[in-house]
N, CA, C and O atoms as CSV, one atom per row, in Angstrom:
chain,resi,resn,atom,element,x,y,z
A,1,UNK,N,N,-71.668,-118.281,-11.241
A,1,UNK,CA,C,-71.687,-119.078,-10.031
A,1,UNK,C,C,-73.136,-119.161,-9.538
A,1,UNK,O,O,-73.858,-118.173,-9.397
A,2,UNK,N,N,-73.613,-120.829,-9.211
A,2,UNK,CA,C,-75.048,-121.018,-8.577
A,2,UNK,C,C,-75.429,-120.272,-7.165
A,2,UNK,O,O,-74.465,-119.726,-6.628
A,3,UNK,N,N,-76.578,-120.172,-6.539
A,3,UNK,CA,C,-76.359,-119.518,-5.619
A,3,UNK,C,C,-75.561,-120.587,-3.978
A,3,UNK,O,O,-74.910,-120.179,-3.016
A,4,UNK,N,N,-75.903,-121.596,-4.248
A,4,UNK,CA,C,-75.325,-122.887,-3.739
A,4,UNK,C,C,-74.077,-123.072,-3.434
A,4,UNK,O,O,-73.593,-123.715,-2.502
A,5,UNK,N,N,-73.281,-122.123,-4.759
A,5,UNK,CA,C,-71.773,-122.374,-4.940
A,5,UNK,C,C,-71.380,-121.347,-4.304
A,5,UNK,O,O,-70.484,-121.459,-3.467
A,6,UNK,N,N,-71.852,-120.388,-4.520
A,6,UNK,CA,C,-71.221,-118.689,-3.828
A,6,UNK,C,C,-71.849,-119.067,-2.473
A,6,UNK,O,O,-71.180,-118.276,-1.807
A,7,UNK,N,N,-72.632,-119.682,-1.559
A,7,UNK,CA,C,-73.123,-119.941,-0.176
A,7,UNK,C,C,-71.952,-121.165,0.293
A,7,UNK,O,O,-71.446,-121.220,1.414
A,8,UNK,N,N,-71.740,-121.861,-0.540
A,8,UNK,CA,C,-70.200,-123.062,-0.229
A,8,UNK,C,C,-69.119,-121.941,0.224
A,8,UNK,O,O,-68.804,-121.705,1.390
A,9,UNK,N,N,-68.677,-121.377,-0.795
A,9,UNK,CA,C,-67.480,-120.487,-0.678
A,9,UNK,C,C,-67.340,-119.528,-0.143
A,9,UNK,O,O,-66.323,-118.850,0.010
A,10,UNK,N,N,-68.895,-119.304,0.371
A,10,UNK,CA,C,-68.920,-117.977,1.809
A,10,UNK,C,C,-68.767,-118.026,2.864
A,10,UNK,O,O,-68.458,-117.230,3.751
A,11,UNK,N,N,-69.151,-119.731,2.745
A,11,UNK,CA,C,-69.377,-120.583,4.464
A,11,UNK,C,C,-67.811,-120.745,4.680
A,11,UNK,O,O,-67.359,-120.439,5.783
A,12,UNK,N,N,-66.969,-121.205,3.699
A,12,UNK,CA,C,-65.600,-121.653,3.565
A,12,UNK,C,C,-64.536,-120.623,3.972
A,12,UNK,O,O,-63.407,-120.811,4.424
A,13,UNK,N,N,-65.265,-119.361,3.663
A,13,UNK,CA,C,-63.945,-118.390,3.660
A,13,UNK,C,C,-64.281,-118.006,5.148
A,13,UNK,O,O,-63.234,-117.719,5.729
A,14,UNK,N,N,-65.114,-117.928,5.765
A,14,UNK,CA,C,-65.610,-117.182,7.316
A,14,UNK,C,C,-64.363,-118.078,8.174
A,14,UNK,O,O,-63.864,-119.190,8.000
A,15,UNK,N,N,-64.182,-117.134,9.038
A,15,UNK,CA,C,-63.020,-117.378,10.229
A,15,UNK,C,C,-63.681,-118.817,10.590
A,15,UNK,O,O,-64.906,-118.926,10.645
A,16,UNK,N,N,-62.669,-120.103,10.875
A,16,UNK,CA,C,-63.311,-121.273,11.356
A,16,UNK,C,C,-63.487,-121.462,12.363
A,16,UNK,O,O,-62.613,-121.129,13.163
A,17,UNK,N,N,-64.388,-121.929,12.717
A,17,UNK,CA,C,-65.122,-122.209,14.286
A,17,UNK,C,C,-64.603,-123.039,14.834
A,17,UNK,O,O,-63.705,-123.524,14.147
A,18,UNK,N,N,-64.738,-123.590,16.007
A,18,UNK,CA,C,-66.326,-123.145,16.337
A,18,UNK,C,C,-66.311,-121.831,16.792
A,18,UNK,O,O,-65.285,-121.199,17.046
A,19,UNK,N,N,-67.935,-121.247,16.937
A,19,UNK,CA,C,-67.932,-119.991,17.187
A,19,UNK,C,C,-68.707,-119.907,18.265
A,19,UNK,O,O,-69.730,-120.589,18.327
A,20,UNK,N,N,-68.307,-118.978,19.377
A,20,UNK,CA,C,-69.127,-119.075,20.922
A,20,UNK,C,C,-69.989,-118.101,20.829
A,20,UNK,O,O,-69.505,-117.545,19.843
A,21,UNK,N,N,-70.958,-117.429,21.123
A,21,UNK,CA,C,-72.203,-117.135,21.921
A,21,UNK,C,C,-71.788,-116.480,23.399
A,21,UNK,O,O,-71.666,-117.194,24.394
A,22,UNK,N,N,-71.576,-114.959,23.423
A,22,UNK,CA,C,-71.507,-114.869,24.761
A,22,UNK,C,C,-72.271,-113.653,25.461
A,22,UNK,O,O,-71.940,-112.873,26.354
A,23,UNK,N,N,-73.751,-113.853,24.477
A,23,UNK,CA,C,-74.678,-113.140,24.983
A,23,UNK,C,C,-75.146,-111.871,24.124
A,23,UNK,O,O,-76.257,-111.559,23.694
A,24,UNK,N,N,-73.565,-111.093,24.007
A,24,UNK,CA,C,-73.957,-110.078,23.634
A,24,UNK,C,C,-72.357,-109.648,22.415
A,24,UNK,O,O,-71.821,-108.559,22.208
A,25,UNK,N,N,-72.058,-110.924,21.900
A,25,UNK,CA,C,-70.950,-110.778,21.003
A,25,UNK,C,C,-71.323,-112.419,20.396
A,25,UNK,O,O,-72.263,-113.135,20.742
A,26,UNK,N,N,-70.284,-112.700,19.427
A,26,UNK,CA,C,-69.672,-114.097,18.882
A,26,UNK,C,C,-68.514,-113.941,19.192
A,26,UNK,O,O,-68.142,-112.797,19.453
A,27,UNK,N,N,-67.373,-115.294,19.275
A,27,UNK,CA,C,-66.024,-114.885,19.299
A,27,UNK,C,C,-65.573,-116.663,18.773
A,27,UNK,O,O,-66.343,-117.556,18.420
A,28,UNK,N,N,-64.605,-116.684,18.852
A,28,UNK,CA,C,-63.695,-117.807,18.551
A,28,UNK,C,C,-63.447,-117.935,20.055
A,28,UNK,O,O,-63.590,-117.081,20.930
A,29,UNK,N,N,-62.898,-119.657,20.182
A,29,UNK,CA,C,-62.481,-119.808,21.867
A,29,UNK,C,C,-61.154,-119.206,21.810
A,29,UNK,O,O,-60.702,-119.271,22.954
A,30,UNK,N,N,-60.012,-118.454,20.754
A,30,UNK,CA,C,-59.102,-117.951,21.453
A,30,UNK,C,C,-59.143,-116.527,22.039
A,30,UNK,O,O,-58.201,-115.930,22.561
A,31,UNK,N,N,-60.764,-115.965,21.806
A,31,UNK,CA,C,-60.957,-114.817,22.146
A,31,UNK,C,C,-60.916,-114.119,20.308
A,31,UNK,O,O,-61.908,-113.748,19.680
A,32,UNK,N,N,-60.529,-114.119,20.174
A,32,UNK,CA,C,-60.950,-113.278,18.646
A,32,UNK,C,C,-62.389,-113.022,18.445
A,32,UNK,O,O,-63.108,-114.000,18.652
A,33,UNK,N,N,-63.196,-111.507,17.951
A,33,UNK,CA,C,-63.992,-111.242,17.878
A,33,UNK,C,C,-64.748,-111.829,16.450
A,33,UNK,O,O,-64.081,-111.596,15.442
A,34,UNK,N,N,-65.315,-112.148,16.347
A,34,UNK,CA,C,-66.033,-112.187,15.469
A,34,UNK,C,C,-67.402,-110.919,15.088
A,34,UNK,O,O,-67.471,-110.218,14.078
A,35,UNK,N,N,-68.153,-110.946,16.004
A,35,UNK,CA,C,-69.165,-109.772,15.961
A,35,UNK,C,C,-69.676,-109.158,17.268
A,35,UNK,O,O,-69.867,-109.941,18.198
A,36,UNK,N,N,-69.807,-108.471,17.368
A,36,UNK,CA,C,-70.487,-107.627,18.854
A,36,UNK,C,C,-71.844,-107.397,18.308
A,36,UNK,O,O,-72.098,-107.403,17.103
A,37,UNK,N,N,-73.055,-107.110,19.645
A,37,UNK,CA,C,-74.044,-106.861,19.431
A,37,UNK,C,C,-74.547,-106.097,20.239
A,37,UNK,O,O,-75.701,-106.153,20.663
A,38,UNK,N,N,-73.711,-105.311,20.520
A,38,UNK,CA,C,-73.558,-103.680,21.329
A,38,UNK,C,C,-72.912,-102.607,20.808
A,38,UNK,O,O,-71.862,-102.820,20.202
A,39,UNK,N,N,-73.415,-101.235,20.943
A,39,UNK,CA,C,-72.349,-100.580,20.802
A,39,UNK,C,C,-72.187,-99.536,21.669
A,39,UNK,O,O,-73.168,-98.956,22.134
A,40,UNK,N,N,-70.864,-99.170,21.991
A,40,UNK,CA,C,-70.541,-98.680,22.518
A,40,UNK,C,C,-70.328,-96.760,22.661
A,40,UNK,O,O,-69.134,-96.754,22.960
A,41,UNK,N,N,-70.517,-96.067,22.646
A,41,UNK,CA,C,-70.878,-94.794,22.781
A,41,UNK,C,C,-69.809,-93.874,23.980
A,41,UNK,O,O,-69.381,-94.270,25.064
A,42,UNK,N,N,-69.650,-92.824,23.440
A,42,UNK,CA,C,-69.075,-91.846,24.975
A,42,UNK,C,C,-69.716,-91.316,25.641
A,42,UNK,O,O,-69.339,-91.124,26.797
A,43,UNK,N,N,-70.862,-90.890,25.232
A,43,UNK,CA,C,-72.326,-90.503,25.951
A,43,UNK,C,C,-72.669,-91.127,26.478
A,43,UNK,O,O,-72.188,-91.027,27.606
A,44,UNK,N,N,-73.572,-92.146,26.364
A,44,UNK,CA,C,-74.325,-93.458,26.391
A,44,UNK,C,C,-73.478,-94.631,27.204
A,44,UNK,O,O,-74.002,-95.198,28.162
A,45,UNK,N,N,-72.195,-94.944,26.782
A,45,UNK,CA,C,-71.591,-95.958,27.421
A,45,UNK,C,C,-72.584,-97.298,26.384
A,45,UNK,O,O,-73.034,-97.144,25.249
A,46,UNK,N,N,-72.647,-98.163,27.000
A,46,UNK,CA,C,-72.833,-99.346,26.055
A,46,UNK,C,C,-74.421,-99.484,26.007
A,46,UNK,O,O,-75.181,-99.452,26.974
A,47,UNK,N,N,-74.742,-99.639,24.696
A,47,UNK,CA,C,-76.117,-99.739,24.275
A,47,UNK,C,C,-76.164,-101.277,23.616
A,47,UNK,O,O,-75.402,-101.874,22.856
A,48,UNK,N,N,-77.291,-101.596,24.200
A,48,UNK,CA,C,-77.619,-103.494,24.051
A,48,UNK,C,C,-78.792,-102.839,22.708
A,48,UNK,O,O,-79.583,-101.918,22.506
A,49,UNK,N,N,-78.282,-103.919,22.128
A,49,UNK,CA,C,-79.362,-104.153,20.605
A,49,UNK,C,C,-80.517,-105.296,21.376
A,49,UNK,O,O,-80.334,-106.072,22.314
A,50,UNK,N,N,-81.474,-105.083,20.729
A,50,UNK,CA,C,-82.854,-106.199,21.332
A,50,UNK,C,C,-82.634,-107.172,20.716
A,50,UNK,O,O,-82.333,-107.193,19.522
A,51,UNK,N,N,-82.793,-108.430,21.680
A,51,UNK,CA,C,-82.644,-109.666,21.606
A,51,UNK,C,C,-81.231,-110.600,21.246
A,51,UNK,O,O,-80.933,-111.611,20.610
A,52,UNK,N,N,-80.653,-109.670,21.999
A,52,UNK,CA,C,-78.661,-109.707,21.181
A,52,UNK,C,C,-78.612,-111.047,22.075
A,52,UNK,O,O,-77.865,-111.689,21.337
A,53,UNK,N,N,-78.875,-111.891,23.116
A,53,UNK,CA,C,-78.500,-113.260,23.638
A,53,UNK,C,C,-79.087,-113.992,22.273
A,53,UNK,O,O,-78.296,-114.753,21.715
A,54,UNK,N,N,-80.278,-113.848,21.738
A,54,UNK,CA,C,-80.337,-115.090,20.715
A,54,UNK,C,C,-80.134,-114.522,19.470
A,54,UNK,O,O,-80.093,-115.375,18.583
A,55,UNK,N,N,-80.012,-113.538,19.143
A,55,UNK,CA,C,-79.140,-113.288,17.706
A,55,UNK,C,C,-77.532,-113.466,17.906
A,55,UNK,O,O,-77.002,-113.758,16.833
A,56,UNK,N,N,-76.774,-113.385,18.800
A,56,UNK,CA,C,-75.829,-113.798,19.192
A,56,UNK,C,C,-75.932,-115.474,19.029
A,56,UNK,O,O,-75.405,-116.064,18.086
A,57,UNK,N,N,-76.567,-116.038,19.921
A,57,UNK,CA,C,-77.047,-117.863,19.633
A,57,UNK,C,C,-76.956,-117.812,18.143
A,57,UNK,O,O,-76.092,-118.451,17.543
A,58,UNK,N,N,-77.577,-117.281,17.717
A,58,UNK,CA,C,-77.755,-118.036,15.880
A,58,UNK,C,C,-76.831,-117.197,15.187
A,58,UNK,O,O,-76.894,-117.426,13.979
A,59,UNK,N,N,-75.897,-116.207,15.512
A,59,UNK,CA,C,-75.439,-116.110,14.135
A,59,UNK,C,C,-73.873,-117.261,14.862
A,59,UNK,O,O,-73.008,-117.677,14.091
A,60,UNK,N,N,-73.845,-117.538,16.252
A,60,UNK,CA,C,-72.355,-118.430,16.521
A,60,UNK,C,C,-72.663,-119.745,15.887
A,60,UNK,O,O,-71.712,-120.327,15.364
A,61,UNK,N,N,-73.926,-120.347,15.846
A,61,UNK,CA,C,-74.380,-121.223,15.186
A,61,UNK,C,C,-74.737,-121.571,13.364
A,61,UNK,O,O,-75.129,-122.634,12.883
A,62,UNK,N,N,-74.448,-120.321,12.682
A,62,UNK,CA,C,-74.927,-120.380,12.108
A,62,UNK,C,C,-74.488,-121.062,10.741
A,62,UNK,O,O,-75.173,-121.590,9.865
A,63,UNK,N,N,-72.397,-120.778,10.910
A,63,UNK,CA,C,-71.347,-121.672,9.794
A,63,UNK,C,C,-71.832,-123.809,10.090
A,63,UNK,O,O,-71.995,-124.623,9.181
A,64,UNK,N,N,-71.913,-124.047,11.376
A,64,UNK,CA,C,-72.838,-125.337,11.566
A,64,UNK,C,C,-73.764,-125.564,10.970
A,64,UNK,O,O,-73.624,-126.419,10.095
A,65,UNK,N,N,-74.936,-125.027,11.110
A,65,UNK,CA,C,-76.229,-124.571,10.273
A,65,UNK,C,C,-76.233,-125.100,8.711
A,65,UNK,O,O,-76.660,-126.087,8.112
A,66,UNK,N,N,-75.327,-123.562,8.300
A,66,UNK,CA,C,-75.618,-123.981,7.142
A,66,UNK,C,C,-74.841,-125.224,6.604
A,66,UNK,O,O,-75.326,-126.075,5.859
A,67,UNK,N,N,-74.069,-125.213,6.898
A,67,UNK,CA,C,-72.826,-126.647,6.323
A,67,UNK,C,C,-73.470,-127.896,6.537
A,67,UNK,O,O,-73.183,-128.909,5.900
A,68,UNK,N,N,-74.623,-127.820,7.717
A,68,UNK,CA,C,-75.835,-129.160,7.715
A,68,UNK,C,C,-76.361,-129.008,6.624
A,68,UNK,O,O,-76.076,-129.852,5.774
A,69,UNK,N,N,-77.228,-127.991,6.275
A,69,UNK,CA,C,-78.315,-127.722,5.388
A,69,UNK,C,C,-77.304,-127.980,3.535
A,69,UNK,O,O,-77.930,-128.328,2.533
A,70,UNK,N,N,-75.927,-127.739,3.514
A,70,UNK,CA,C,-75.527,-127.979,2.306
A,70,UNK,C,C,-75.348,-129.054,2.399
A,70,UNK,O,O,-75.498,-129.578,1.295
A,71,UNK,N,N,-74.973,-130.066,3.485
A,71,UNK,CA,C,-75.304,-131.601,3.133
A,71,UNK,C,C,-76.569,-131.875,2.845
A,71,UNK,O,O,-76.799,-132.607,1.882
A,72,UNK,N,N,-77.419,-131.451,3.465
A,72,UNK,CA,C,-78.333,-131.724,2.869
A,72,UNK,C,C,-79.192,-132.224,1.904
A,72,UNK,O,O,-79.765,-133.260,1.569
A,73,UNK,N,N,-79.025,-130.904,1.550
A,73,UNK,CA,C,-78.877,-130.300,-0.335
A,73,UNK,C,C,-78.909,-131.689,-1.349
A,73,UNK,O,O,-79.669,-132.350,-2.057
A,74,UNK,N,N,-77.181,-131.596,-0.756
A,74,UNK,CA,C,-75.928,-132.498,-1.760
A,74,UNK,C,C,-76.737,-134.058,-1.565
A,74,UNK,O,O,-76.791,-134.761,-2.574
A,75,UNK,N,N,-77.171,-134.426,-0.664
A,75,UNK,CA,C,-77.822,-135.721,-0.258
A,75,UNK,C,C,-78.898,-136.283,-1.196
A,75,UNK,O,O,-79.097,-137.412,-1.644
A,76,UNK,N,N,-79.830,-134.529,-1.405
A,76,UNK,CA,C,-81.410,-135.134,-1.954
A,76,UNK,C,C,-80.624,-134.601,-3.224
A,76,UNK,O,O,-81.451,-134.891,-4.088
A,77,UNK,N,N,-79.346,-133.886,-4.052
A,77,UNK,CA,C,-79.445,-134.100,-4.997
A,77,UNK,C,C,-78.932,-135.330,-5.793
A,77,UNK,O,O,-79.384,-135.622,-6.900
A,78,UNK,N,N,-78.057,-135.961,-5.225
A,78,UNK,CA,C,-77.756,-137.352,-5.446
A,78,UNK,C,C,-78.727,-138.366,-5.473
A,78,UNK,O,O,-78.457,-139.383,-6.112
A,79,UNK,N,N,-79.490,-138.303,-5.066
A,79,UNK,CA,C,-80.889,-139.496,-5.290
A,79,UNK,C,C,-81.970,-138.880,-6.433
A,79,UNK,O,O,-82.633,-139.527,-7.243
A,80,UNK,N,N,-81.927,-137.270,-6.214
A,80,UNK,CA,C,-82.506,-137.114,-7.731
A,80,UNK,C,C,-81.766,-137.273,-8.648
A,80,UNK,O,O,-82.375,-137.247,-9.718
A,81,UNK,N,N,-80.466,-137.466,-8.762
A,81,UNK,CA,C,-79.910,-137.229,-10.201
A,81,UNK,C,C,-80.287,-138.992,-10.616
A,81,UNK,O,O,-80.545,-139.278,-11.785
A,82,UNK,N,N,-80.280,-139.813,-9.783
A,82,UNK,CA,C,-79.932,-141.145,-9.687
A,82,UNK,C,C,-81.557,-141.396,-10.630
A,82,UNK,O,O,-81.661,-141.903,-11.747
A,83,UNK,N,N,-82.704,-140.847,-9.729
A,83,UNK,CA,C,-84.117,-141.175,-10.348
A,83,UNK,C,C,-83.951,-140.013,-11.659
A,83,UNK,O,O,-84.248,-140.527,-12.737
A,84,UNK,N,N,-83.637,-138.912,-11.734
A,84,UNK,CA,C,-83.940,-138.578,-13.269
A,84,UNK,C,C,-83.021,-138.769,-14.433
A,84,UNK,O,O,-83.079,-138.055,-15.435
A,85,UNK,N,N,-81.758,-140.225,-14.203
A,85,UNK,CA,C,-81.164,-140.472,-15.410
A,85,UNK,C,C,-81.882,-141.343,-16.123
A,85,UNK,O,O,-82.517,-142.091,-15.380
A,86,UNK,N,N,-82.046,-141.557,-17.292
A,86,UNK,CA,C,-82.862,-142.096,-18.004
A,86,UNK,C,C,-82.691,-143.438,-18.292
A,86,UNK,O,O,-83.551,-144.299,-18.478
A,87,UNK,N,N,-81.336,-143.529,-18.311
A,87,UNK,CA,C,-80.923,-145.225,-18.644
A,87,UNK,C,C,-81.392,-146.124,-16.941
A,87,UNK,O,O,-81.496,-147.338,-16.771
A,88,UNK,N,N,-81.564,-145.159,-16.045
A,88,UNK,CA,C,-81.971,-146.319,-14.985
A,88,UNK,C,C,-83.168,-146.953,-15.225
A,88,UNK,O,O,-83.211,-148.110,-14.805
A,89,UNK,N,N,-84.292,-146.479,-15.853
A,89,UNK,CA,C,-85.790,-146.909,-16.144
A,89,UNK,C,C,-85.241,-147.475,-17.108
A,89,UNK,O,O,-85.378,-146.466,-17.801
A,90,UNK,N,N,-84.479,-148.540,-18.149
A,90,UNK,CA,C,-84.344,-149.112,-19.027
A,90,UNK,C,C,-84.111,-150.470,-18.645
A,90,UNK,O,O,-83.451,-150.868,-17.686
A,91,UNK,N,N,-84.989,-151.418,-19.868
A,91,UNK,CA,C,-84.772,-152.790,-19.053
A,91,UNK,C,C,-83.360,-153.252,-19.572
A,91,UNK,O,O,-83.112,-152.503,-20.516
A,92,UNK,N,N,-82.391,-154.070,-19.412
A,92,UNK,CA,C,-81.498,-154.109,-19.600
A,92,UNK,C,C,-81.315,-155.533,-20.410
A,92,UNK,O,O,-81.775,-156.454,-19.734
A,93,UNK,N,N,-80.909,-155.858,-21.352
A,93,UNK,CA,C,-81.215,-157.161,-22.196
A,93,UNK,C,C,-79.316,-157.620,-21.787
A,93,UNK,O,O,-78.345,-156.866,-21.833
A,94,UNK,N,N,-79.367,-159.196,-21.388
A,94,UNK,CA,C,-78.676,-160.025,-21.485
A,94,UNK,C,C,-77.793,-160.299,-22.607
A,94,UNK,O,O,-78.176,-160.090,-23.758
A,95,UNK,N,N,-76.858,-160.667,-22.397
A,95,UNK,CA,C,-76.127,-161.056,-23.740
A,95,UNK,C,C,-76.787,-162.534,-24.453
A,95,UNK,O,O,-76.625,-162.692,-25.663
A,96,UNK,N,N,-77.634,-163.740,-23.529
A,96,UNK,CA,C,-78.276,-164.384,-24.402
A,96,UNK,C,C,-79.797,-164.239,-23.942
A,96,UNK,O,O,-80.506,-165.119,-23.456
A,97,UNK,N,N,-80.156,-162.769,-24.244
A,97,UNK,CA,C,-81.438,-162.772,-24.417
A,97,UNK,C,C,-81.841,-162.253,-23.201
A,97,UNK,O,O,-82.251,-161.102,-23.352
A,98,UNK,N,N,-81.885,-162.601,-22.165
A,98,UNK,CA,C,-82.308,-162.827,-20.595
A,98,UNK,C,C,-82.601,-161.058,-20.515
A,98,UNK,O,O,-81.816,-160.436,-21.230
A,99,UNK,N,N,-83.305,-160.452,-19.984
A,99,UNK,CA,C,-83.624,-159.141,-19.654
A,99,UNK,C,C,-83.151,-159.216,-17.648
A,99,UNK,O,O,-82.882,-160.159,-16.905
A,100,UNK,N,N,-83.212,-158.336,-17.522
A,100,UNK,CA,C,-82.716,-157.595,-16.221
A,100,UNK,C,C,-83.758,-156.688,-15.732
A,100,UNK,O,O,-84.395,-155.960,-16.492
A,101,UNK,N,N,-83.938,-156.732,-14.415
A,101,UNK,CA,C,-84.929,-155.634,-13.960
A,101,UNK,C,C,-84.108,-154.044,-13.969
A,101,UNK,O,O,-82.897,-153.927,-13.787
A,102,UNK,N,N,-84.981,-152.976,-14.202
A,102,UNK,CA,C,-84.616,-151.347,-14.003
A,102,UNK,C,C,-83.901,-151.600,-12.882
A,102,UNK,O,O,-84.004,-152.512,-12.062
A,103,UNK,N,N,-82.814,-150.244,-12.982
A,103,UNK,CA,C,-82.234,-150.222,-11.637
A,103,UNK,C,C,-83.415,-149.393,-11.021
A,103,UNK,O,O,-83.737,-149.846,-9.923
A,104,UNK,N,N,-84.168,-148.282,-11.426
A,104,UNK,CA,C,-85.453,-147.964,-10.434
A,104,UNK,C,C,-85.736,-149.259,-9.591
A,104,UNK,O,O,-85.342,-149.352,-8.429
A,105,UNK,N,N,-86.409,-150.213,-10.202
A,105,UNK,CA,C,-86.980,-151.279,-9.632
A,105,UNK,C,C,-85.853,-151.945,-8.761
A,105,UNK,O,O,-86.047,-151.745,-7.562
A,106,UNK,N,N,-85.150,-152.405,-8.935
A,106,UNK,CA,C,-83.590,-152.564,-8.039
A,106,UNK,C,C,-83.314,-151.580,-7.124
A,106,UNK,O,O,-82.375,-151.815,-6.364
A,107,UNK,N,N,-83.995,-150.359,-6.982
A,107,UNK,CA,C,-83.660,-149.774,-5.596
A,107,UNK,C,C,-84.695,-149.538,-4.991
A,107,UNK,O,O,-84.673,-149.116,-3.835
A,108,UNK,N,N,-86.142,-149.834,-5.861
A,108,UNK,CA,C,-87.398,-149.862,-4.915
A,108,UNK,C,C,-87.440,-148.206,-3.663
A,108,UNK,O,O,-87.737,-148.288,-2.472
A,109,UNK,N,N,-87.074,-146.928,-4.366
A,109,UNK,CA,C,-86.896,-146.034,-3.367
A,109,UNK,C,C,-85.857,-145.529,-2.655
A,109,UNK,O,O,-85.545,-144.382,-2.334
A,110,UNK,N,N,-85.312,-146.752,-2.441
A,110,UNK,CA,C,-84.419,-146.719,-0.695
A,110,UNK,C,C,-83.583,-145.429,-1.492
A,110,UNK,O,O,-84.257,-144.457,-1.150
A,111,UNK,N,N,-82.733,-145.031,-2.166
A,111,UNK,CA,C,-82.219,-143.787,-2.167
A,111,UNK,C,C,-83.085,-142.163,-1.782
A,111,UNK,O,O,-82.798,-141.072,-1.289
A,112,UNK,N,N,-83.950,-142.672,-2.210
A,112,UNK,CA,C,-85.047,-140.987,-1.739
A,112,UNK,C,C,-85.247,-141.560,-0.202
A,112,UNK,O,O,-84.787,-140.784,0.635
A,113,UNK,N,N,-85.679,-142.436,0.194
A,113,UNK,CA,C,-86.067,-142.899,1.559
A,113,UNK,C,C,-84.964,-142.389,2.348
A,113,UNK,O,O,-85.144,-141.670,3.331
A,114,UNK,N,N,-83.593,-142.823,1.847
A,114,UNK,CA,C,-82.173,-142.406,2.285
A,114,UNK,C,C,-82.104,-140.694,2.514
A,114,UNK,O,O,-81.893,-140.090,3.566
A,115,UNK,N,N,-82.323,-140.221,1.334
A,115,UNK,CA,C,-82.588,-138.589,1.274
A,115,UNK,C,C,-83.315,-137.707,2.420
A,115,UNK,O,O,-82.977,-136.696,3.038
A,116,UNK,N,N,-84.621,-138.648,2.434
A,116,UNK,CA,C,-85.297,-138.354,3.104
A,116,UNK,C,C,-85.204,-137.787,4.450
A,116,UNK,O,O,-85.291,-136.670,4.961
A,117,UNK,N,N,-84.952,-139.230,4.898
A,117,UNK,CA,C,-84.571,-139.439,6.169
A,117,UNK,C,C,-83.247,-138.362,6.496
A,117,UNK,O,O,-83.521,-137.774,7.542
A,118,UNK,N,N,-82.362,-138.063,6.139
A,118,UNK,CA,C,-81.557,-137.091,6.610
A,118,UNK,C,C,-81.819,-135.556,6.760
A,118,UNK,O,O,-81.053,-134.664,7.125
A,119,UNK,N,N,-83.017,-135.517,6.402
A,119,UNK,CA,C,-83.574,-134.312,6.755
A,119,UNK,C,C,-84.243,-134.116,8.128
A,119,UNK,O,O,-85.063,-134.968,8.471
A,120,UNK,N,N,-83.972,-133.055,8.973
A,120,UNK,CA,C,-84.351,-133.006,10.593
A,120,UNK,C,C,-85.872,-132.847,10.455
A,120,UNK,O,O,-86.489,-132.811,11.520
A,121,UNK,N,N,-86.603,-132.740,9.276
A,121,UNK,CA,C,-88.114,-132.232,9.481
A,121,UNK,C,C,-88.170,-133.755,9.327
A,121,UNK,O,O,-88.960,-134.168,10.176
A,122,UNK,N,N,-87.689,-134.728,8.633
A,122,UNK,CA,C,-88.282,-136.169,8.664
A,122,UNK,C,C,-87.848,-137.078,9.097
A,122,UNK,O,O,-88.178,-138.201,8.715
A,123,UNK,N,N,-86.929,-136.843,10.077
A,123,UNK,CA,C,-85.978,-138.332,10.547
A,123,UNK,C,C,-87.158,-139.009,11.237
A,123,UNK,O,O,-88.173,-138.637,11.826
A,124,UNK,N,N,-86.590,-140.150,10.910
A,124,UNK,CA,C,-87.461,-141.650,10.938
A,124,UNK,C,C,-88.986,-141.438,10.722
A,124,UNK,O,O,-89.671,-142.203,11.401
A,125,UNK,N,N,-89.675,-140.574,9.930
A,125,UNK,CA,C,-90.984,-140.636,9.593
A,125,UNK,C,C,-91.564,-140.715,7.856
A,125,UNK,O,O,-92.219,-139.946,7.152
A,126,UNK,N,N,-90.910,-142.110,7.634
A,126,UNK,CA,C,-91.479,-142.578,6.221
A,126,UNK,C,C,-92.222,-143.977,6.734
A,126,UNK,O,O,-92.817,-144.691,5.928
């Protein structure tokens, strides 16, 4: 298994969200725990871990996250598979003769442009 595939099927099996943020835990909205970011003690009584409001934020965020980032992925690998098949750079001959332009040349980009653009570091800057 790719590491891609075992990160699909890890994201897949986790309790489904959405997942809340409530400072100092994750939970599901029916109340089900997901993770705490305290612990609790008989001595001590409750001990806060550092920075548990935004490690709390990102790990309730984080089945979203990644399930963006595997579209992602899946997005720019579909426009590469498209530019590294080989028969697309081929000119294509007519049945009487007539040649055909590459499908490269027939998409002039727009699939990587497409790719591109769905990435949050580049929306709308091609």
């Amino acid at each position: 298994m790719n590491k891609l595939t075992e990160i699909k099927a890890v994201t897949k099996a986790a309790t489904p969200g959405p997942w809340i943020s409530t400072d100092d835990a994750v939970r599901i909205p029916k109340g089900e725990w997901i993770c705490q970011l305290y612990e609790e003690t008989e001595s001590e009584g409750e001990i806060e871990f550092t920075n548990q409001a935004n490690n709390a934020e990102f790990i309730a965020n984080a089945p979203e996250y990644i399930s963006y980032l595997i579209s992602l992925l899946e997005e720019k690998d579909k426009a590469l598979a498209f530019y590294a098949k080989e028969q697309n750079y081929m000119i294509d001959k007519g049945e009487f003769g007539e040649y055909y332009p590459q499908q490269v040349l027939i998409d002039k980009g727009e699939r990587a442009r497409k790719a591109l653009n769905t990435s949050s570091n580049n929306e709308g800057d091609l």
